[in-house]
C-alpha positions as CSV (number, residue, x, y, z in Angstrom):
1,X,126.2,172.6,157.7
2,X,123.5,171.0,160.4
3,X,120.6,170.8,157.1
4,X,123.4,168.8,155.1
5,X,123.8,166.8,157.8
6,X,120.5,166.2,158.0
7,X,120.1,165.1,154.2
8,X,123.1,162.5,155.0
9,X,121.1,161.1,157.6
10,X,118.2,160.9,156.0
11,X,120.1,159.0,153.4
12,X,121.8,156.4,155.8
13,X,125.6,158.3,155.6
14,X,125.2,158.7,159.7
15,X,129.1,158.7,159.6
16,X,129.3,161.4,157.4
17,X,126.1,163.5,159.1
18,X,127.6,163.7,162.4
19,X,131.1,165.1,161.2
20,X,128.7,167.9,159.5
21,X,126.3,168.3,162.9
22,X,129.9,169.0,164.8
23,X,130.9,171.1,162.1
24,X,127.9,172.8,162.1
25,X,128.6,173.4,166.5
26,X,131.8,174.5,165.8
27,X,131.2,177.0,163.7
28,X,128.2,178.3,165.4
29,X,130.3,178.4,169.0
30,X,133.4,180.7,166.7
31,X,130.6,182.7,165.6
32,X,128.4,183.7,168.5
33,X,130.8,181.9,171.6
34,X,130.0,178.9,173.5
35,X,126.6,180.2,175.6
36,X,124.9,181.8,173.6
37,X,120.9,180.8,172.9
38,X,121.8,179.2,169.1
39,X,124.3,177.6,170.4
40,X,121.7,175.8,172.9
41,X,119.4,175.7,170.0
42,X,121.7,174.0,167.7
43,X,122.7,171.7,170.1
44,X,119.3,170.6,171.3
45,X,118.2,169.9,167.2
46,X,121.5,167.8,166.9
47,X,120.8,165.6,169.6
48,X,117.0,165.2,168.1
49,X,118.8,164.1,165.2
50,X,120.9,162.0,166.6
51,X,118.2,160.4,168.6
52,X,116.2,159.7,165.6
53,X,119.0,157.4,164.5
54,X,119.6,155.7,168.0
55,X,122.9,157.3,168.6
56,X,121.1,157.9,172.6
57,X,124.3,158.4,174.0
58,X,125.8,160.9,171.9
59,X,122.3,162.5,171.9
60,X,122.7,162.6,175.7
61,X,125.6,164.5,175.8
62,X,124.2,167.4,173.1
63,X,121.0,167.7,175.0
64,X,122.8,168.2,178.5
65,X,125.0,170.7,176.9
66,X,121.9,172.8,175.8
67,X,120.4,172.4,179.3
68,X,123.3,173.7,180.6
69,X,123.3,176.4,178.6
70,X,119.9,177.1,178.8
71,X,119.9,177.1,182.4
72,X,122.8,179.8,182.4
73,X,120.6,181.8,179.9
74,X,116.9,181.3,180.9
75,X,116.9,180.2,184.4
76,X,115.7,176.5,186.1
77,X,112.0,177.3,185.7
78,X,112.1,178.4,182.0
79,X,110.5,176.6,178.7
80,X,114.2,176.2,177.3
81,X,114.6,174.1,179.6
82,X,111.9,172.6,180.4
83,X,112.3,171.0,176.3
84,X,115.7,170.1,178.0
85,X,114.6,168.1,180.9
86,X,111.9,166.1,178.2
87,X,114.5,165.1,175.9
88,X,116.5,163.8,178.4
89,X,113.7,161.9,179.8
90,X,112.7,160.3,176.7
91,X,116.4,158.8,176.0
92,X,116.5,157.1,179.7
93,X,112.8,156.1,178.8
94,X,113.8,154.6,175.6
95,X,116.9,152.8,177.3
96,X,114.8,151.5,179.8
97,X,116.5,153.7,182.8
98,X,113.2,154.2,184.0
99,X,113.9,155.2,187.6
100,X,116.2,157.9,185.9
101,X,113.2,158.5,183.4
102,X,110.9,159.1,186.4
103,X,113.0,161.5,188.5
104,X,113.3,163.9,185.7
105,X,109.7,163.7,184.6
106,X,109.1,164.5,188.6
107,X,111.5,167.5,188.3
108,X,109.6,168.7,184.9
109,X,106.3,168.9,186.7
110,X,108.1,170.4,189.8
111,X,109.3,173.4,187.8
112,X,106.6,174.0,186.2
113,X,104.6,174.5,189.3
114,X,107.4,176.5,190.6
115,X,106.9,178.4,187.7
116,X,103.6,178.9,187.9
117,X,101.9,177.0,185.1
């Protein structure tokens, strides 16, 4: 369901690829429950998609739901999350929150010196 979703957006039906990315979701959270690593995984690539199109705010709201599952998962200090925290940046970067864009690039490079890398 998310790769057909995909091909509509690559064809321009953006309507009709985001009724197959939450399709997608919702079948992946009957199948393996709502926190549960796809789940974050799925969640992360459908905001990436969404983002390509400049749907930001409903790419938002999928990438905060994989950071909070990732965070329940992996920990504050893991990679997951880390990819999280980016993505997040990037769309307050791109909507020209920068203050918000800052603060989480600051909390990126605090983890990952808490982290140890």
């Amino acid at each position: 369901l998310f790769n057909i979703g995909k091909v509509h957006k690559e064809i321009g039906s953006f309507k009709l690829a985001q009724e197959y990315f939450v399709s997608s979701m919702s079948a992946l959270k009957y199948i393996r429950g709502k926190c549960h690593p796809d789940v974050a995984t799925l969640s992360y690539d459908i905001g990436h998609e969404q983002m390509i199109i400049g749907q930001t705010d409903i790419a938002m709201i999928s990438f905060m739901e994989s950071l909070t599952i990732r965070r329940r998962l992996f920990g504050e200090y893991s990679e997951q999350v880390t990819e999280s925290y980016i993505s997040i940046a990037m769309i307050h970067d791109a909507k020209g929150e920068y203050d918000d864009a800052l603060n989480i690039y600051i909390k990126i490079l605090h983890n990952m010196r808490c982290a140890g890398k």
